[in-house]
Every structure is written in C-alpha cells, then in structure tokens.
N, C-alpha and C positions, 0 to 999 in steps of 0.2 A: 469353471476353472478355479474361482476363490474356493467353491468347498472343497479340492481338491491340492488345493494350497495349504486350506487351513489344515486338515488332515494329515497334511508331509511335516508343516510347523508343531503340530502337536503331537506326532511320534516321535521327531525330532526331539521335541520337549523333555518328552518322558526318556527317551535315551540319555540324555545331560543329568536328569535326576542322580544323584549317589544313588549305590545300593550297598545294603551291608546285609554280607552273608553270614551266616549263623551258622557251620556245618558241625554235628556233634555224631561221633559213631555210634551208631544203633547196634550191630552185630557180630561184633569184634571186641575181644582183648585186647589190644596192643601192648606188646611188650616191645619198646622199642630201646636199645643199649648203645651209648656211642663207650669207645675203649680210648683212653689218654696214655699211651706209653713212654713212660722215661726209663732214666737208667738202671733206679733201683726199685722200682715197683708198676705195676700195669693198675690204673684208674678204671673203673666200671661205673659207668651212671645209667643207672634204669630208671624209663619212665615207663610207668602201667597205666594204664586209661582206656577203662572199662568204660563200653559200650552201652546208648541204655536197654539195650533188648537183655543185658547181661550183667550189668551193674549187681542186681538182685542176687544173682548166683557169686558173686565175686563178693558181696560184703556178708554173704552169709558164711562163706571160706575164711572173714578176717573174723567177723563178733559169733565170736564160738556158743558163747552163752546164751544168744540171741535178745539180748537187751536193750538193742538199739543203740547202743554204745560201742565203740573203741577204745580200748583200754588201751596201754600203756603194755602190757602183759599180752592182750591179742597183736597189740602191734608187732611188737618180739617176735610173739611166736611166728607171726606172717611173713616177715624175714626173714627167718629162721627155716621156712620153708622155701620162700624163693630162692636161699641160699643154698639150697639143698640140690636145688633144680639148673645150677650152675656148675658149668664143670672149664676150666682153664689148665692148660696145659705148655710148658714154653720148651721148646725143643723136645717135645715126645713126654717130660718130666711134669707128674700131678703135681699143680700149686693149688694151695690154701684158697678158698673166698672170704675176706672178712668183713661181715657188714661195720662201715661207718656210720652213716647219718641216713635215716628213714624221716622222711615228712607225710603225712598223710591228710589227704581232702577230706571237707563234708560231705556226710551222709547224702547230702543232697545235691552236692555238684556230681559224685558218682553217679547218685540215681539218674542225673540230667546230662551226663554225656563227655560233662565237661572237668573231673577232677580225676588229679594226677596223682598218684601213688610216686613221690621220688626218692630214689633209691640207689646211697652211693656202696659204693665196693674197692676195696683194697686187696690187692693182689701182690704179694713181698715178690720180687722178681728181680731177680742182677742182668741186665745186657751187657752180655760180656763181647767185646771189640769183634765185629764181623757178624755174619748172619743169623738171623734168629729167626725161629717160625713159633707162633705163637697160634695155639687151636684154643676157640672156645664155643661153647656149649650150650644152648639156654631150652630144657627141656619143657619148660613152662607147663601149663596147667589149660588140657579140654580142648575139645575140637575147636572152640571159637576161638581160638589162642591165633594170633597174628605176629610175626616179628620185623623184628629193623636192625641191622647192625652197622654199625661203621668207624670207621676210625679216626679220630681227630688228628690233625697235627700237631706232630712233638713238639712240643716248646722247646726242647735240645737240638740246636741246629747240627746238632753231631750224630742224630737219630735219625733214617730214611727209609719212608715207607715203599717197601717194591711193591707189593701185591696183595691184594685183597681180594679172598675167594668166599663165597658163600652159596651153602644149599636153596635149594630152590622155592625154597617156602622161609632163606634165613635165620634158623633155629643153629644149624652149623655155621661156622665162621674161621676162615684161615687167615692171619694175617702174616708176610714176610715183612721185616725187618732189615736194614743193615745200621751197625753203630760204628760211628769212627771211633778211632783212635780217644779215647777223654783227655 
C-alpha cells in the first residue's frame, strides 16, 4: 500500500510542476490581419509569422540579394509586395492600401518560429451615416499561406459592427458596418 501511495504522491508531484510551453509554427505562413474602422479611414495591421519549415523560403522572398541581410530597400520592396496582395473595397468602391510602419524580426527568430513581420496599413475611407459593407482581400503568397481576420472594436461609439463574414480558409473578408449620426 505505501509504494502505491508513494506512486499516487509522486504523479501528483509532477502534476503541481509548472510547465511552459514553447509552441512555434513549423508549416505555415501566417498572415494574420485585425481591421480598426473609424470615420475617416479603415486601420490594417498585419502580422506574418513564418513557420520554421518555411521561414527559409520567406526570407529568401525579402533578401533579394541573398546576403544575409535586410535592407532597408528589401524591406520596401517586401511591402510593396504585400501591399500588392491587398485588395479593400468599402461599399463595392476600390480604395487605396497605404503602407504605414513595417517592423521586421531577426534572421533568426524567423528561422525559429518565433518573429513577426508587423505591418501597419492605412486605408483613406469616409463612413458616411447608415450602412456600409466593407470587402477585403488578402491574396498572400504559396500554398503554406494561412490566414486570420477580424475586426476590432471601433473606438467611435457612434460605429456598429453587424456582421463579419469570411471565406473558409479567410483570405476573403466581409465586414457590415452601421455609423450613427456624428
């Protein structure tokens, strides 16, 4: 009965232990985007967070030169791409993407699973009083391409999200609107 005591005490034990998990994506892209919509402009924030089975084909995409470097110039231009691969639309009508602010991780938190590409976007958009459907697009880059979308809460208590529809792999993205009165 004690070794079987001791036994219940010492799984016990190791239950009580912390554990810290470590999880970093191996086989995926992630391009995940939350949307901030106000009055006069719709907010884009992209986080990419390449996988490490994929990391490798994702910063050979940014260092053109292959130098083992990110330039400043690949960075641009790697915006300039994903900018490319965004498409937003607010009541049926094509708006503009304009990149804001790119931050980019080390070579070596990419290779490990763990660094973020962050990537903000500005969208000039007027919500004019009553409904609005706002479509958006994110055609990203390869089959390991993964997506997220979703919408934050307005900060304009005068802005109300109805509905939020997306494709089934969320690469598509519908979002309804209504804005009172300003």
């Amino acid at each position: 009965m004690s070794r079987i005591r001791s036994m219940v005490l010492a799984g016990a034990a190791l239950l009580a232990l912390p554990v810290t998990a470590s999880a970093h994506r191996l086989d995926e892209y992630l391009q995940a985007t939350t949307i901030a919509p106000a009055r006069d402009h719709i907010a884009l924030h992209l986080r990419l967070v390449p996988g490490v089975d994929v990391a490798g084909a994702v910063i050979r995409q940014i260092d053109i030169n292959h130098d083992g470097l990110l330039s400043p110039a690949e960075q641009q231009a790697y915006v300039a791409r994903v900018t490319r691969n965004l498409s937003v639309s607010l009541n049926e009508e094509p708006l503009a993407v304009v990149p804001e602010a790119a931050t980019f991780p080390s070579l070596a938190a990419m290779r490990g699973g763990t660094g973020v590409l962050d990537l903000r976007f500005r969208v000039n958009a007027a919500l004019k009083t009553g409904a609005s459907h706002l479509a958006y697009r994110n055609a990203g880059a390869g089959p390991e391409t993964v997506w997220l979308v979703n919408c934050l809460v307005p900060q304009d208590p005068g802005l109300h999200v109805l509905r939020q529809t997306r494709s089934q792999d969320q690469s598509d993205y519908q979002l309804d609107l209504m804005a009172d009165r300003a």
